[in-house]
BAGUNU-24221 format. One line per 2 residues: number of its first residue (from 1); their letters; for each residue x, y, z of N, C-alpha, C. Coordinates in Angstrom, 1 decimal. Example, Ala and Ser with C-alpha at 12.3 -4.5 7.8 and 13.67 -1.06 7.14 Angstrom:
1) AS) 13.2,-5.7,7.8,12.3,-4.5,7.8,13.2,-3.3,7.8  12.8,-2.2,7.1,13.7,-1.1,7.1,12.9,0.0,7.9
This chain:
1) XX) 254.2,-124.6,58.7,254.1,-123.3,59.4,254.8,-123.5,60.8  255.5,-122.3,61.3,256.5,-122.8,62.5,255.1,-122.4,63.7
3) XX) 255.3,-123.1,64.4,254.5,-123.2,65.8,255.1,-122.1,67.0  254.1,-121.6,67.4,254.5,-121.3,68.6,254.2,-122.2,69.8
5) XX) 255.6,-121.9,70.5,255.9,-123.3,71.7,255.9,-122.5,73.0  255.7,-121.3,72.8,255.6,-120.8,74.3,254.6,-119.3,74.6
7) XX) 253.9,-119.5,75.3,252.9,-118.7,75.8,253.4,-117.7,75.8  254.8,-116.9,75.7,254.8,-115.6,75.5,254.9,-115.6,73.8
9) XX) 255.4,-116.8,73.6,255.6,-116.7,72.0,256.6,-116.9,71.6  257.1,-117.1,70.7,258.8,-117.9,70.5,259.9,-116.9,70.1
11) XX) 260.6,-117.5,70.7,261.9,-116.6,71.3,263.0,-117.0,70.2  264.4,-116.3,70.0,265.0,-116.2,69.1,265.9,-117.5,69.0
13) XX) 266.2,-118.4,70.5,266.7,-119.5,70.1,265.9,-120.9,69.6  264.3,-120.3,69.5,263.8,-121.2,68.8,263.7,-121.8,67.5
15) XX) 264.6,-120.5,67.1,264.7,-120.0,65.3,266.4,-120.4,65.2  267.1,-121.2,66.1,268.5,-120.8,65.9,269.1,-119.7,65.7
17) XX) 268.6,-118.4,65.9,269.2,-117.0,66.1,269.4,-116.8,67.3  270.7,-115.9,67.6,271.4,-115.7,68.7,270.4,-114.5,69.1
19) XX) 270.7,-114.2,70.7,269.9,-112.8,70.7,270.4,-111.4,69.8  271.4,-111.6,70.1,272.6,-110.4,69.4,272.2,-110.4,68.4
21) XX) 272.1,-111.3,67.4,271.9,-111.6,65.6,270.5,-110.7,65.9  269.3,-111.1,66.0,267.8,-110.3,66.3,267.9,-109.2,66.7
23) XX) 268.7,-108.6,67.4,268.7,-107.4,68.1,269.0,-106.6,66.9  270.3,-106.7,66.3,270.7,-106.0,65.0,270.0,-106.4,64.0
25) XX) 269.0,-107.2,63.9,268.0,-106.9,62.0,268.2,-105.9,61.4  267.9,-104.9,62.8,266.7,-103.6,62.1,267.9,-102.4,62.2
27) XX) 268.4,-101.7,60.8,268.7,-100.6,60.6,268.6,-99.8,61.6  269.7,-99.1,62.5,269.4,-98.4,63.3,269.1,-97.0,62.9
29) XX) 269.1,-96.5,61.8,269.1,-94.8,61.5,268.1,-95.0,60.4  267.9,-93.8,59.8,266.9,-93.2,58.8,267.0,-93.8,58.0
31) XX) 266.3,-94.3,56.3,266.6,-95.2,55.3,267.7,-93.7,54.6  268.4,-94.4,54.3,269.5,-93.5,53.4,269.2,-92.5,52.2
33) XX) 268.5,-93.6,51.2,268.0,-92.9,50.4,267.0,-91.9,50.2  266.4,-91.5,51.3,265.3,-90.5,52.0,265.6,-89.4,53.0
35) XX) 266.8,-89.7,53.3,266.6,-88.9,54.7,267.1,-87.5,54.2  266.4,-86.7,54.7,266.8,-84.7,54.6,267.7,-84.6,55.9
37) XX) 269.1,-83.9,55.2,270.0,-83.3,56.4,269.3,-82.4,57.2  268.4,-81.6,56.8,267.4,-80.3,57.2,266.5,-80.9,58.0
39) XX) 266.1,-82.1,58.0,265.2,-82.9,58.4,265.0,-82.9,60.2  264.4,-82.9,61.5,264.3,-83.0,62.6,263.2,-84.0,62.9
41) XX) 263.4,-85.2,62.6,262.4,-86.2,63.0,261.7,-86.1,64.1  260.7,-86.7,64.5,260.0,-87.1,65.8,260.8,-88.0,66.5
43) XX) 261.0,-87.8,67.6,261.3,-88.8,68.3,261.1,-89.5,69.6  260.5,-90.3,69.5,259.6,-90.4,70.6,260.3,-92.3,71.6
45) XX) 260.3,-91.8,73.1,261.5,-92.4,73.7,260.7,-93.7,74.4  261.4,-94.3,74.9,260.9,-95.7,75.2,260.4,-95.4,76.9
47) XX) 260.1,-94.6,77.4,259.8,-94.7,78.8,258.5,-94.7,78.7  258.2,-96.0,79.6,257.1,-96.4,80.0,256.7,-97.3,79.1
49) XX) 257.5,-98.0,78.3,257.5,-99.0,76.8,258.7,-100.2,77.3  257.9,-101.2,77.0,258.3,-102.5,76.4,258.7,-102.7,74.5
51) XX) 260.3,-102.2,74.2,260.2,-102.5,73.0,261.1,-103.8,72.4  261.0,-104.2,71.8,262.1,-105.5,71.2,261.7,-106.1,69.5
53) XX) 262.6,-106.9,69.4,262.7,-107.7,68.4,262.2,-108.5,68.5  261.1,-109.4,67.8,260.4,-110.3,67.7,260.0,-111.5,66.9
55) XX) 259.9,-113.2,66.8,259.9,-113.4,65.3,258.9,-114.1,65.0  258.3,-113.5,63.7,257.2,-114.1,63.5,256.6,-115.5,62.1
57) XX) 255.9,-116.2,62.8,256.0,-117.4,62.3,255.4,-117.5,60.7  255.8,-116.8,60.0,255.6,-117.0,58.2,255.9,-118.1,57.5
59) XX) 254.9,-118.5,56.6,254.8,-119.8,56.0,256.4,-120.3,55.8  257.2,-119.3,55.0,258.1,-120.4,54.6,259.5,-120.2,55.6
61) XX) 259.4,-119.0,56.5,260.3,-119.0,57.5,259.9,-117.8,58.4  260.6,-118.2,59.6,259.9,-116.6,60.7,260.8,-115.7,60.0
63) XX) 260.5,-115.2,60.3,261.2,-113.0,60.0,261.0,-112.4,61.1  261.6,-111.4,61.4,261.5,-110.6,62.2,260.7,-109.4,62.3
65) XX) 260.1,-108.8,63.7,259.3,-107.6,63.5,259.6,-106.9,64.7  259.6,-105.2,64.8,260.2,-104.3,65.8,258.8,-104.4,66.5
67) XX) 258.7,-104.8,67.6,257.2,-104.7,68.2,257.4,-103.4,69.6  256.5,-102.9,70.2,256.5,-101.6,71.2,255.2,-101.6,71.6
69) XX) 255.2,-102.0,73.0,253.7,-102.0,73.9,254.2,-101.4,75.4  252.8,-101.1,75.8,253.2,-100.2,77.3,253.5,-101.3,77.9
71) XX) 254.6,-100.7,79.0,254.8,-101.6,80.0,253.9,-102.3,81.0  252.8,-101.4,81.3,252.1,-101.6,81.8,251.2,-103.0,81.7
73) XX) 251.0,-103.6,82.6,249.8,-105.1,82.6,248.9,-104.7,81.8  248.3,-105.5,81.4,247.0,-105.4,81.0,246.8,-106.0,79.5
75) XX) 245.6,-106.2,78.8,245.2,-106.9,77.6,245.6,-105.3,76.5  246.3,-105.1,75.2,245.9,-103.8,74.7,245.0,-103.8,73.2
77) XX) 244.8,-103.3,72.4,244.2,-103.3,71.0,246.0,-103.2,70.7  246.1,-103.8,69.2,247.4,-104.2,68.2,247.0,-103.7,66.8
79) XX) 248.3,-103.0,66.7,248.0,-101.9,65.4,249.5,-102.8,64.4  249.1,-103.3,63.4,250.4,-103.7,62.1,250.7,-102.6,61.7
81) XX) 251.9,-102.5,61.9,252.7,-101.7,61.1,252.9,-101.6,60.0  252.6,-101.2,58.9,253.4,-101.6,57.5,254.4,-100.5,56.5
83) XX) 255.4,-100.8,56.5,256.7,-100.2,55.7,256.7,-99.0,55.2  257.0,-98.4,54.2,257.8,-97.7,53.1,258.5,-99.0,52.1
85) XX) 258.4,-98.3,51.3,259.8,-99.3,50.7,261.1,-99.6,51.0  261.3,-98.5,52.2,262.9,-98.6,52.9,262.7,-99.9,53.9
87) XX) 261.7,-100.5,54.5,261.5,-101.2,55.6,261.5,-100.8,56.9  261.9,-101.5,57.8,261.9,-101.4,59.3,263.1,-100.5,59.5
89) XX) 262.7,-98.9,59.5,264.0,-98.3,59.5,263.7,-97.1,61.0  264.3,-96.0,61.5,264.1,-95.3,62.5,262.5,-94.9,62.4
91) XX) 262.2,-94.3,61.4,261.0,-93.5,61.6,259.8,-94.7,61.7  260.0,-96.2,60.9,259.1,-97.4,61.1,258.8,-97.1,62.9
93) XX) 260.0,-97.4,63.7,260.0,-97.9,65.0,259.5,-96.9,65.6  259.8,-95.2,65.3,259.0,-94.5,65.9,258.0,-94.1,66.1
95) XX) 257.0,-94.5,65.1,255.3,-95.0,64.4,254.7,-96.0,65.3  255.9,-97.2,65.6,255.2,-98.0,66.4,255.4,-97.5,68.1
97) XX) 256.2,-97.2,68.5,256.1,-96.6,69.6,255.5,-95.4,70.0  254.9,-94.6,69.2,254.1,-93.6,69.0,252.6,-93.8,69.4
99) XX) 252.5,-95.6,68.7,251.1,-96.4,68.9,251.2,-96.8,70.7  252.4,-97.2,70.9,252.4,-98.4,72.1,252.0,-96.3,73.2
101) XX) 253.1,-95.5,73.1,252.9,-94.6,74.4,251.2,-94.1,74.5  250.0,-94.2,73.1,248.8,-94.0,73.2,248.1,-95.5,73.6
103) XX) 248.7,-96.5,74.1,248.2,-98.0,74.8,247.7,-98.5,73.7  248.7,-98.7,72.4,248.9,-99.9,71.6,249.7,-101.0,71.9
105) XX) 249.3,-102.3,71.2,250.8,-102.9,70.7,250.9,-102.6,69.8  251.9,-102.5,69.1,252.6,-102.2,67.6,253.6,-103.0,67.5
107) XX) 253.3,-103.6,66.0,254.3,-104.4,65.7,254.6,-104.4,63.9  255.6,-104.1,63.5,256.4,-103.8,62.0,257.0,-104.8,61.6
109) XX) 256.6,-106.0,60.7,256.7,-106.9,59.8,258.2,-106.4,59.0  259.2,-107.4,58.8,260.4,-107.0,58.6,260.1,-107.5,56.6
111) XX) 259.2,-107.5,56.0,258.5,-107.6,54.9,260.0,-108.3,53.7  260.8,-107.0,53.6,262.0,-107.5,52.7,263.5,-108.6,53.0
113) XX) 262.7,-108.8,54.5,264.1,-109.7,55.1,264.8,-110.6,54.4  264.1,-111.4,53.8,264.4,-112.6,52.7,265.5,-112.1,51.5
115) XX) 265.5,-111.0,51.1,266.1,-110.4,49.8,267.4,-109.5,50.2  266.9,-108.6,51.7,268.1,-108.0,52.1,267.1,-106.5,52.9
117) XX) 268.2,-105.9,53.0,267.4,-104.1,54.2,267.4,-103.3,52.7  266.8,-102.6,52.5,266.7,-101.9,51.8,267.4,-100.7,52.6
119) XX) 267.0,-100.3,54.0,267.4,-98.8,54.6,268.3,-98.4,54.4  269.6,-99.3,54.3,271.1,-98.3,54.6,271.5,-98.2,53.2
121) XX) 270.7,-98.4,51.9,271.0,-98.6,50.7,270.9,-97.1,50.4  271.3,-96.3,49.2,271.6,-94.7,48.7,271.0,-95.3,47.2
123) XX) 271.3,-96.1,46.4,270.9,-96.5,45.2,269.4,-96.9,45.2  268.4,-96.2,44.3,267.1,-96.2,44.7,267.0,-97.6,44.0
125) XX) 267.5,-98.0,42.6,267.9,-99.1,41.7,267.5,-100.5,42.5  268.4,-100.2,43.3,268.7,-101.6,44.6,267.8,-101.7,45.3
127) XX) 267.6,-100.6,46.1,266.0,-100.9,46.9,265.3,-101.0,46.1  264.6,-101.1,44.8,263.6,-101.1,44.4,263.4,-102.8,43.7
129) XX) 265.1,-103.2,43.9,265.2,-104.7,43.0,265.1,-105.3,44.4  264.6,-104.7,45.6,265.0,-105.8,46.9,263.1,-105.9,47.2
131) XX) 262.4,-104.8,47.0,261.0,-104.4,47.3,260.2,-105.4,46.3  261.2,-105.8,45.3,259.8,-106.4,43.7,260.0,-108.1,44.1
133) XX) 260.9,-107.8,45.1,260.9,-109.7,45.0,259.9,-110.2,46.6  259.5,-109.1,47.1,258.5,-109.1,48.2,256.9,-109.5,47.5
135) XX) 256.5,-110.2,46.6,255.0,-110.9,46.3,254.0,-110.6,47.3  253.1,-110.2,46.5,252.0,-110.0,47.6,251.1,-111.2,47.9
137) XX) 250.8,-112.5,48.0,250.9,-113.3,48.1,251.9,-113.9,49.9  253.0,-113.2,49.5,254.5,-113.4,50.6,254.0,-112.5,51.8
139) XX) 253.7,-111.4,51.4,253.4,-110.2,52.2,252.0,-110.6,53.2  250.9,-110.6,52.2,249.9,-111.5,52.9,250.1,-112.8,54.0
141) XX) 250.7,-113.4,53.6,251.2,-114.7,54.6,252.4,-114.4,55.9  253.0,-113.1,55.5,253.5,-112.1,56.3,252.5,-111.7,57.5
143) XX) 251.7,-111.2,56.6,250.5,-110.5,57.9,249.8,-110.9,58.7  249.7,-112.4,57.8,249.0,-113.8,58.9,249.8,-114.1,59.7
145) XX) 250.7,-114.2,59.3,251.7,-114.8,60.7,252.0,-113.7,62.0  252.0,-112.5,61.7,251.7,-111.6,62.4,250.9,-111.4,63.5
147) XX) 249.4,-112.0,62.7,248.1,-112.0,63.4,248.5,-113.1,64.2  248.8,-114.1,64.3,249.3,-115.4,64.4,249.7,-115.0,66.1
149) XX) 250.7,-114.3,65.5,251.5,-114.1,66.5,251.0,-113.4,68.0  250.3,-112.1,67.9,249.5,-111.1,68.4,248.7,-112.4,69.0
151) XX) 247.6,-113.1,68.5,246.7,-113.4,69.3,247.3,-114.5,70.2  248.6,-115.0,70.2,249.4,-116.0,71.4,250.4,-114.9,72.6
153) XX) 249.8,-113.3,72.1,250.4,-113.1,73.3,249.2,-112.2,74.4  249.9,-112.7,75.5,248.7,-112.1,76.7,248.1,-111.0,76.6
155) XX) 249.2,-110.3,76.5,249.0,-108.9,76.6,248.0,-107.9,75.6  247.7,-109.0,74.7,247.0,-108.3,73.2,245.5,-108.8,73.7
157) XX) 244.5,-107.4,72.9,243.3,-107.6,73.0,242.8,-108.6,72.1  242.4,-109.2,71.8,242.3,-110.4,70.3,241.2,-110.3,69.3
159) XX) 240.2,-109.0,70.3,239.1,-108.6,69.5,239.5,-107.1,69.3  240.7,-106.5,69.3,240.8,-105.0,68.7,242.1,-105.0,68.0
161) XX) 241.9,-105.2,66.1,243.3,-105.2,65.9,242.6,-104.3,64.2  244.1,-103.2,64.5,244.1,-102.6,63.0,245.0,-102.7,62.3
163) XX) 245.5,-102.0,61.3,246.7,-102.1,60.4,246.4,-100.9,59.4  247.9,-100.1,59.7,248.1,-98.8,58.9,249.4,-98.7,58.1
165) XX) 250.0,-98.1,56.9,250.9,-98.3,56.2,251.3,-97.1,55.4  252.4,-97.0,54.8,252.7,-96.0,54.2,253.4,-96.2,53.0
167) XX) 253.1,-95.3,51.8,253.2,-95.8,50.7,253.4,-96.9,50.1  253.9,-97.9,49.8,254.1,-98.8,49.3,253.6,-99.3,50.5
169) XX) 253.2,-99.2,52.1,252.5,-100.4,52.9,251.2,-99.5,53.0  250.9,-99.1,52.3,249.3,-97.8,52.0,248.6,-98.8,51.4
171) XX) 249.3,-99.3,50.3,249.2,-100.3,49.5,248.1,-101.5,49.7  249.2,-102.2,50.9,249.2,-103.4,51.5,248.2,-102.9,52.7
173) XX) 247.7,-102.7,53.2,246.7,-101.9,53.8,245.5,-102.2,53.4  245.3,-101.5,52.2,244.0,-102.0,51.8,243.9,-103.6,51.2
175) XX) 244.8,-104.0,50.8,244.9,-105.4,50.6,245.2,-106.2,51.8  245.0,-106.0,53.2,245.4,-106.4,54.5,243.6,-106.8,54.7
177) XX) 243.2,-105.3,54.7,241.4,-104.9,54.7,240.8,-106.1,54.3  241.2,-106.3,53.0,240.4,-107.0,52.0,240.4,-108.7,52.3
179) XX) 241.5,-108.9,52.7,241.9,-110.5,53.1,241.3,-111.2,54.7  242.0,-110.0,55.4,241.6,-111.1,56.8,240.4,-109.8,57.3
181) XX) 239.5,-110.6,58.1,238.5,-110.3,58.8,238.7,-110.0,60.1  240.0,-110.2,60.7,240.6,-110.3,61.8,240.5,-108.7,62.3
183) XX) 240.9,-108.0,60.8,241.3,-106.4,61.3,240.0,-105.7,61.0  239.5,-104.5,62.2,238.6,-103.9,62.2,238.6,-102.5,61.5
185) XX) 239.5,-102.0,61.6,240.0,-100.6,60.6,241.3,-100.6,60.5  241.5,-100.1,58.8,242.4,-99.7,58.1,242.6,-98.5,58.1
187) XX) 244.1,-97.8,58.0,244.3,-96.5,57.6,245.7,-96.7,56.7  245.7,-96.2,55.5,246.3,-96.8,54.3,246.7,-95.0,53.6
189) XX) 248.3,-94.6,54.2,249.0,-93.3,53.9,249.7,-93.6,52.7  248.6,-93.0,51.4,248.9,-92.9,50.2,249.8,-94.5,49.3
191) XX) 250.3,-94.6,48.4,250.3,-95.7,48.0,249.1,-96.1,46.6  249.7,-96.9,45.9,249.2,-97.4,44.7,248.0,-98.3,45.2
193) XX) 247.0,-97.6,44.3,245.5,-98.5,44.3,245.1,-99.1,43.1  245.7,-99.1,41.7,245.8,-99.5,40.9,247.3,-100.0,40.5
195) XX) 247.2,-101.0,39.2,248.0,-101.3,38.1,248.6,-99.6,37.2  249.5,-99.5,36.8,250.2,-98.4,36.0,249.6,-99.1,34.4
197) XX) 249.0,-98.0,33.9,248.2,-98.4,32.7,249.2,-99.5,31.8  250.5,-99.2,31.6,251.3,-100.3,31.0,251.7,-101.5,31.5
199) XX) 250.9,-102.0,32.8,252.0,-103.0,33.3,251.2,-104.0,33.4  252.2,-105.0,33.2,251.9,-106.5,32.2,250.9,-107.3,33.4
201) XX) 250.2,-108.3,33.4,249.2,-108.8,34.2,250.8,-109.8,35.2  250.3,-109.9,36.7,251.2,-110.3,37.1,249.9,-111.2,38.1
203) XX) 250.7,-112.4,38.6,249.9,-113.3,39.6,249.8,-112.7,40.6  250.9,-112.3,41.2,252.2,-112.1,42.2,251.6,-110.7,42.9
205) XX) 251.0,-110.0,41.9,250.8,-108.6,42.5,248.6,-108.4,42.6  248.6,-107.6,43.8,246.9,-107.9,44.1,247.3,-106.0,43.8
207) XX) 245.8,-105.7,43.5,245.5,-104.0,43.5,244.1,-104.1,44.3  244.2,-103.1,45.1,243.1,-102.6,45.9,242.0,-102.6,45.4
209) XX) 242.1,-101.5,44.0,240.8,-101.4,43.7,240.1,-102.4,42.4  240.9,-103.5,42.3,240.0,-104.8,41.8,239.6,-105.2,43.0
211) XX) 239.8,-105.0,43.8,239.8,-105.8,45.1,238.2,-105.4,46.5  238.3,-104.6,45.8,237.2,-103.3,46.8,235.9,-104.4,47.3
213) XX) 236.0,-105.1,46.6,234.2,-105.7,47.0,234.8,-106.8,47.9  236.0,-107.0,48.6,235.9,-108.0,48.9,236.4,-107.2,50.4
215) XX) 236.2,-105.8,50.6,236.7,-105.1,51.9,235.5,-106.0,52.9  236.7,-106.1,54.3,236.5,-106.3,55.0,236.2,-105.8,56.3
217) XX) 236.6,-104.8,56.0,236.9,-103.3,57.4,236.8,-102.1,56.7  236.5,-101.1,57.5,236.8,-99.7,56.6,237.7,-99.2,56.9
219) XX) 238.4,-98.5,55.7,240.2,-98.1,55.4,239.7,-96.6,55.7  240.9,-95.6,56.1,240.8,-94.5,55.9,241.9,-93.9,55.4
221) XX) 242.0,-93.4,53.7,242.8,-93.4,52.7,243.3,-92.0,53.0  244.4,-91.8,53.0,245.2,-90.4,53.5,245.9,-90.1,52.3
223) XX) 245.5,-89.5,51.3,246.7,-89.3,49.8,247.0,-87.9,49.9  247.7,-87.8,49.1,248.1,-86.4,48.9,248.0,-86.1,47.4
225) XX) 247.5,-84.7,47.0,247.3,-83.5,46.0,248.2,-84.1,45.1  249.7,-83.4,45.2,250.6,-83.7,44.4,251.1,-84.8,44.2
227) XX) 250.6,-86.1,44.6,251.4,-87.2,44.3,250.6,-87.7,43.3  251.6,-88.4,41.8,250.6,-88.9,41.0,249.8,-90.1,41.2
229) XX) 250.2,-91.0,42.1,249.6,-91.8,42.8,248.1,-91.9,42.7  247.6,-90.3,43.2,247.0,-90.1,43.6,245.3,-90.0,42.8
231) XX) 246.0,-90.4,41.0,245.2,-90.3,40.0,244.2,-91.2,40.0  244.2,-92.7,40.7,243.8,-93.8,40.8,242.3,-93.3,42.1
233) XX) 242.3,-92.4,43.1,241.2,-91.9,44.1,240.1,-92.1,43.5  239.3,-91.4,42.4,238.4,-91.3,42.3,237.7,-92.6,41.6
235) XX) 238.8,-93.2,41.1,238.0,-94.4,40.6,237.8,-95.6,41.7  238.8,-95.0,43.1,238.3,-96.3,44.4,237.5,-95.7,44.9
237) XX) 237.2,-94.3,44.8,235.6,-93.8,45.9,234.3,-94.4,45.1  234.5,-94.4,43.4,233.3,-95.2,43.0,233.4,-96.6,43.2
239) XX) 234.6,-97.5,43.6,233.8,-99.1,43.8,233.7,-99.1,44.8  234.5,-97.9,46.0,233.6,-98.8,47.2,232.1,-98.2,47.3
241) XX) 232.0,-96.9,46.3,230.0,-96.6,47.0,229.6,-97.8,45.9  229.7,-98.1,44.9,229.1,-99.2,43.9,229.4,-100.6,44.8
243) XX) 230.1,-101.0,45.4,230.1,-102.4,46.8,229.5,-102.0,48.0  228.9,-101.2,48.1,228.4,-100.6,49.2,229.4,-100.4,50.4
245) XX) 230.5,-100.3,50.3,231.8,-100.2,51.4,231.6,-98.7,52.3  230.4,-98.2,52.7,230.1,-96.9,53.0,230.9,-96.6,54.1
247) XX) 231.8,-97.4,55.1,232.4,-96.8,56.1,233.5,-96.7,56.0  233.9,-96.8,54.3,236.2,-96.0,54.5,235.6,-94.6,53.7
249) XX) 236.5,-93.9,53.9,236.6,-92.5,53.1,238.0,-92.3,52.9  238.2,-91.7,51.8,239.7,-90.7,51.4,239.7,-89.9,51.5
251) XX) 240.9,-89.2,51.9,240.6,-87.4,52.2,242.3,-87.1,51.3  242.0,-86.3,50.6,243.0,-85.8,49.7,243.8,-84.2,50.3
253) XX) 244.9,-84.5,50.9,245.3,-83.3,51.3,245.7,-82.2,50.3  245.3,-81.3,49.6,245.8,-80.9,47.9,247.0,-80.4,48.0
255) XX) 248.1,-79.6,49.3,248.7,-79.1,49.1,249.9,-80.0,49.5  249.8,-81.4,49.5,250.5,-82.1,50.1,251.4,-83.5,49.1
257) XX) 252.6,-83.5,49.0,253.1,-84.5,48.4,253.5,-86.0,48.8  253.5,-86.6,47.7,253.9,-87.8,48.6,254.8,-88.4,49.8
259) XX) 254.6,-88.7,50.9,255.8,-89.4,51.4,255.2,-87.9,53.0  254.0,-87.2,52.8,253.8,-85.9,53.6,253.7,-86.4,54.8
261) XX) 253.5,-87.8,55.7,253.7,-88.2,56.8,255.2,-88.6,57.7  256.3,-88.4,56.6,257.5,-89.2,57.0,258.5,-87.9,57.1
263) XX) 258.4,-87.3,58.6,259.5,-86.8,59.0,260.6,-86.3,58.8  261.3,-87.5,58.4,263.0,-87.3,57.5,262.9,-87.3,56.5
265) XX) 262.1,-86.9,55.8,262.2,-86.6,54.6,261.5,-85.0,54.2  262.2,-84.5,53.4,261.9,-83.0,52.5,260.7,-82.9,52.4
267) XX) 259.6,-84.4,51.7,258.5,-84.4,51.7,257.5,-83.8,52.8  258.0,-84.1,53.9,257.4,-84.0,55.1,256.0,-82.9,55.0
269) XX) 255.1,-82.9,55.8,254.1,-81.5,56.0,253.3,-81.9,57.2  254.0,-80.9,58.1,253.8,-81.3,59.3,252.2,-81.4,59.6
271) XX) 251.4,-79.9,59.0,250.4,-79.8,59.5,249.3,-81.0,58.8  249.4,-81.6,57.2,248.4,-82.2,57.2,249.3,-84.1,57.7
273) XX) 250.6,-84.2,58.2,250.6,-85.3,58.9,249.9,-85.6,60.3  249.6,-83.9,60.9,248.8,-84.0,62.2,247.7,-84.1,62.2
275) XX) 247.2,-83.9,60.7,245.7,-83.9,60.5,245.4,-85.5,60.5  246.2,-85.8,59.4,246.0,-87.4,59.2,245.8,-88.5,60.2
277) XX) 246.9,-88.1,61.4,247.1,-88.8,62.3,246.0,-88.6,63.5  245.5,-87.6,63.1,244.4,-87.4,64.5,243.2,-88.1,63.7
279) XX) 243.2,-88.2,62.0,241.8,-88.7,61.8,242.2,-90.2,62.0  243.4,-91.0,61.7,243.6,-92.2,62.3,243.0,-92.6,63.3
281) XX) 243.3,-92.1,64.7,242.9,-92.1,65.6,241.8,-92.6,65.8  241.1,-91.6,65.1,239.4,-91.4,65.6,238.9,-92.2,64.7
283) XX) 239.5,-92.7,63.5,238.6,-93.6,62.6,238.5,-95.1,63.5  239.8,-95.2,64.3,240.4,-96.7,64.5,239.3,-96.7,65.6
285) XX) 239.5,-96.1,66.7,238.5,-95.6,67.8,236.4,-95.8,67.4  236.6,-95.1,66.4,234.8,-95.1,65.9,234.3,-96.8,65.3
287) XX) 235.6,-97.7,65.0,235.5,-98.8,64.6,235.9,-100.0,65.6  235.9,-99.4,66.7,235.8,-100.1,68.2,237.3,-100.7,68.5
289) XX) 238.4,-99.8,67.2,240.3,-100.5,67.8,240.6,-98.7,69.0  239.9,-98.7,69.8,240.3,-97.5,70.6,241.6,-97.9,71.6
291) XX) 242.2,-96.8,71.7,243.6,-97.2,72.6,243.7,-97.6,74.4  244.6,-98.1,74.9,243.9,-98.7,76.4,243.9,-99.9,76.6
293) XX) 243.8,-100.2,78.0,243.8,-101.5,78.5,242.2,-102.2,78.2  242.0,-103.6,78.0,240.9,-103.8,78.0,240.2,-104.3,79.8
């Protein structure tokens, strides 16, 4: 495991990366294959933010992660970012700066670095052959190193940390929950909670809801109506009341389709992504990750 050697945390010539190289990782625009010309994202600006590129120390090499915290001094609560299947793309970094201007740190795990960017790809084919070689196993040891990371810097609270995700990181969310003890609430925006009834047993791949008895925090599951995704809910509200997991809940938006939090995209619905995001809030808040200086 690579060490960190410096009290703010290791810097990019510690990794043999130039600054320049780090700076450019991350996709500067919308993932391609999602974005609506119709579309008017959020966009929310860096004043009064500390944002940068960051690398974090994963078992078999650092990777990079877009992190954003107030400028301001002080200790804050640290919210993980986790993907889409496009990766660290415009709307990722605006999620995390969205956290840092409410007195988060936020920081977005560069998950598919190893394989390639999925964002500026148009062929859904190719993102999807860059997404399957990401192991969950990989991803998990991703998250550690993350945590890893956060608790070597000052500025982080070390007793207020959550982790929220979006589809395919909705996913990894509840399997974030379930693994480390570190995080105190999950909020997990739709994404697969089961196996697809044909698909072959894999090592490689964890499901939430085999997984439910081993929660560690309570998730707060945001799906939507229309997504089929979505068919897998009722069978995770019965193992977490059968594991006694009484503090996550799912709220099913009915008129809402997949992908209903992500801006640049057609999917979008503003009003229940405002809903969602305000029950975020208050879930992460009711589970003692409230926003602010400590």
């Amino acid at each position: 495991m690579v060490s960190l050697t410096r009290p703010e945390g290791s810097q990019p010539e510690d990794f043999h990366l130039s600054r320049r190289g780090v700076a450019a990782v991350f996709f500067a625009g919308y993932a391609a294959a999602a974005f609506s010309a119709e579309a008017d994202p959020i966009h929310t600006d860096e004043t009064g933010l500390i944002t940068e590129t960051v690398m974090l120390p994963s078992p078999d090499q650092p990777i990079p992660g877009y992190l954003a915290r107030p400028a301001a001094s002080g200790r804050y609560p640290a919210v993980v970012v986790l993907s889409e299947i496009f990766g660290v793309h415009e709307y990722i970094k605006d999620v995390c700066r969205r956290f840092a201007k409410l007195g988060y740190v936020a920081v977005a795990p560069a998950f598919f670095i190893r394989a390639g960017d999925p964002a500026p790809l148009t062929d859904m084919g190719a993102v999807m052959k860059i997404v399957a070689q990401a192991s969950d196993p990989q991803v998990m040891g991703d998250i550690g190193a993350t945590l890893t990371f956060l608790k070597a810097q000052a500025y982080v609270d070390k007793s207020r940390f959550a982790v929220t995700g979006f589809c395919w990181g909705g996913g990894e969310t509840w399997l974030a929950c379930e693994k480390f003890p570190d995080f105190k609430a999950g909020a997990a925006w739709y994404g697969r909670l089961a196996p697809a009834p044909d698909a072959a047993p894999d090592p490689k791949r964890y499901w939430p809801l085999q997984l439910a008895a081993d929660l560690k925090a309570p998730v707060l599951g945001l799906y939507a109506g229309k997504d089929p995704l979505t068919k897998n809910v009722p069978a995770m509200r019965e193992a977490l009341k059968a594991d006694g997991k009484t503090g996550s809940e799912i709220v099913v938006y009915d008129d809402a389709g997949h992908g209903f939090h992500a801006d640049y995209r057609p999917s979008y619905n503003a009003a229940d992504a405002a809903d969602g995001w305000a029950r975020l809030l208050a879930h992460f808040r009711k589970n003692g990750v409230g926003p602010g200086r400590a």
